[in-house]
N, C-alpha and C positions, 0 to 999 in steps of 0.2 A: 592446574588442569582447567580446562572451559567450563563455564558450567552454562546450561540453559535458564537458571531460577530466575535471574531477571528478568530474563524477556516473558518468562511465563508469568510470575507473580507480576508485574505489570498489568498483562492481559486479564490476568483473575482482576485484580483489582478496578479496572476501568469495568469490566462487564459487571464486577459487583455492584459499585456504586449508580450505575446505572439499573439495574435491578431493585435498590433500594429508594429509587430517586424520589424527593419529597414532589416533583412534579408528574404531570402525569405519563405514563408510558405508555408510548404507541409505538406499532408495529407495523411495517409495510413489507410487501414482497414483490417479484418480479413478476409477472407476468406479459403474456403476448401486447397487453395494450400499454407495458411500462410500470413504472412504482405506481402501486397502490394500495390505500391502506389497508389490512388483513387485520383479523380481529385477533387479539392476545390472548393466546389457550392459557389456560391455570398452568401446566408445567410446563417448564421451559428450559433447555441444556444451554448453558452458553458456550459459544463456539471459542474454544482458545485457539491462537493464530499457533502452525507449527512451526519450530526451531530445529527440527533435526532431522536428517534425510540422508542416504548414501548418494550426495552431488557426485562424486567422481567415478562409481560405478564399483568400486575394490570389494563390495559387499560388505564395508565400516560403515556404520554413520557416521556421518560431519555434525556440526553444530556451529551455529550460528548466535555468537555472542556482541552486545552491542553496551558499550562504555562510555558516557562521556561523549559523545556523538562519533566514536569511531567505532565499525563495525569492524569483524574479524570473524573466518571460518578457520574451524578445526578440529582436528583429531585427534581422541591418546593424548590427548595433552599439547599437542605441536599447534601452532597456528601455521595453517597454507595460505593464507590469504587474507590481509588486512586492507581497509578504505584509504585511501592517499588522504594525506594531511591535509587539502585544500576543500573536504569533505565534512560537512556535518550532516549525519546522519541521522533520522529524526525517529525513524522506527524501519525495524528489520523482522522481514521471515521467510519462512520456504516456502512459496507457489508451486505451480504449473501455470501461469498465468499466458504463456507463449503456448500452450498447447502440443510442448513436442514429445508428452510422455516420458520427460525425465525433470525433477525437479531443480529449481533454481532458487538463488535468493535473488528476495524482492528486497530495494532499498529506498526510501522515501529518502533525498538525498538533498540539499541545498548547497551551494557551490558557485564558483563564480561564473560571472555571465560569459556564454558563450556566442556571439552572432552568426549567423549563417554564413561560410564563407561565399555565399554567390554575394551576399548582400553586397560586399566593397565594390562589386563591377557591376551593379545596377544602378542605372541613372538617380532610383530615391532608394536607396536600400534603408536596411535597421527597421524591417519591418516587424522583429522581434523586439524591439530597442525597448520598449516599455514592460516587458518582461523580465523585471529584476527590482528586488529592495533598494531604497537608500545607499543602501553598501555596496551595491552592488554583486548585489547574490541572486541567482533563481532557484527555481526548484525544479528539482526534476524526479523521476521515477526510474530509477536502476536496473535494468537483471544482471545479475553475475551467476555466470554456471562454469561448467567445465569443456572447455574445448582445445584439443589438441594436446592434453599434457600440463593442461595449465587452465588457472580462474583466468575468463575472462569479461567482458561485458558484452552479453547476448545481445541486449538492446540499451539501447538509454536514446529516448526521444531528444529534440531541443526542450529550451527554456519553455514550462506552462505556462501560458496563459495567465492561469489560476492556481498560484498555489495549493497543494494541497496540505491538508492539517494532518490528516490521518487517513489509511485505509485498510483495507478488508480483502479479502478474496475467499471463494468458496461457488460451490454449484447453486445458485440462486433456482434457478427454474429448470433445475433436474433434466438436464439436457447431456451431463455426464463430465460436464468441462468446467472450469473457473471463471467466475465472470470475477473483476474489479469494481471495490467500491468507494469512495473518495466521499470527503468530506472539505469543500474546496472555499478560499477566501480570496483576497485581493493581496497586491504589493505594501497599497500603500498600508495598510491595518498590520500592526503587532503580529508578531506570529501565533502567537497566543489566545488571539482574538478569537473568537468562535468563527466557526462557516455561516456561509450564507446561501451554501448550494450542496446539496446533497444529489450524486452523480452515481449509476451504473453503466458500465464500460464492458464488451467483447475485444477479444482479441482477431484481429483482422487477417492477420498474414503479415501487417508488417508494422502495425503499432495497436494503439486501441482506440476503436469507435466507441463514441457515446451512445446507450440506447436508450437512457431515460435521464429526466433530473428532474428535481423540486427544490425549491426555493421556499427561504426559511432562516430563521437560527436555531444552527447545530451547537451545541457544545463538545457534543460525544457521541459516539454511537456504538451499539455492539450487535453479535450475531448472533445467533439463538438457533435451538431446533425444536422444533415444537414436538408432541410425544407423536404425533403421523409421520413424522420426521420433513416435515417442509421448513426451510432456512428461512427464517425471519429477520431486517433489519429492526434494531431497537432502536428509538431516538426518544430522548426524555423532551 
């Protein structure tokens, strides 16, 4: 049978150590003028990211399990739906991040390069070309929901830019919706490596805008609620 503990105890564990961190802990939040720092209430819930949702509408939840870098959704024990082998999957959960009031998985996904197919019939195409590892991998950001009778991919942008290390989702500035939170590095740096841009993202209509970022080293980051209940980003 699927379980969820990984993905959870994962989650627990990074917001812990982040909580205990021997550096110092700051807090920023979204507001109208963008990330800014917010001062650290003494209590604080950390936000664990969800794993389980009824994606296909039957009135079950799914669950969202993540192995070894393949992801897989499922039910009762069945898997419906596994990442294709050419997938490493870096971290996985349930959004609303498209805003269409039914939940999705979100999948932080790296995989091989993909170029724009106009690029081969433009005079200087591969204007993505430096969006990929050594190996020739990028990264990219997934949704898989449910359409038609079947998982399929809601969205998947091209190759970032900016890798991202890790992210987040959740109602930042109480607007009622999910904003995206990214913790983004370079090609050429280890995956490993810490960020060096910390980014919030809206959803547009047909991918995601950037509305703020700060520059920095990330290692980690978690999400909080403060006891007013306003969501707070942690960064040690």
């Amino acid at each position: 049978m699927m379980q969820q503990k990984p993905l959870l105890l994962l989650a627990f564990i990074v917001a812990s150590l982040i909580l205990i961190s021997p550096s110092p802990l700051h807090a920023l939040s979204l507001e109208a003028a963008g990330l800014v720092p917010a001062a650290l209430p003494n209590g604080i819930n950390p936000i664990l990211p969800e794993v389980q949702a009824d994606l296909d509408g039957d009135g079950w939840p799914e669950e969202i399990l993540l192995d070894n870098g393949k992801a897989a959704i499922g039910s009762a024990g069945q898997t419906e739906w596994q990442s294709p082998a050419t997938w490493q999957v870096i971290q996985a959960g349930i959004t609303d991040l498209n805003r269409d009031h039914s939940p999705e998985a979100a999948l932080l996904v790296w995989r091989p390069f993909r170029p724009w197919p106009v690029d081969k019939w433009l005079p200087q195409g591969g204007r993505i070309a430096a969006f990929q590892d050594k190996n020739g991998y990028s990264c990219q950001l997934i949704l898989i929901g449910w359409v038609d009778g079947g998982y399929r991919e809601l969205w998947a942008g091209s190759a970032l830019a900016e890798p991202v290390r890790s992210f987040s989702a959740a109602d930042l500035n109480g607007d009622g919706w999910q904003e995206l939170v990214t913790l983004e590095g370079t090609y050429a740096a280890p995956r490993s490596a810490p960020a060096d841009t910390l980014k919030a993202w809206e959803w547009n209509g047909f991918g995601f805008s950037s509305v703020s970022k700060m520059n920095g080293r990330f290692d980690k980051m978690a999400l909080a609620r403060s006891g007013q209940g306003q969501i707070l980003i942690l960064v040690p």
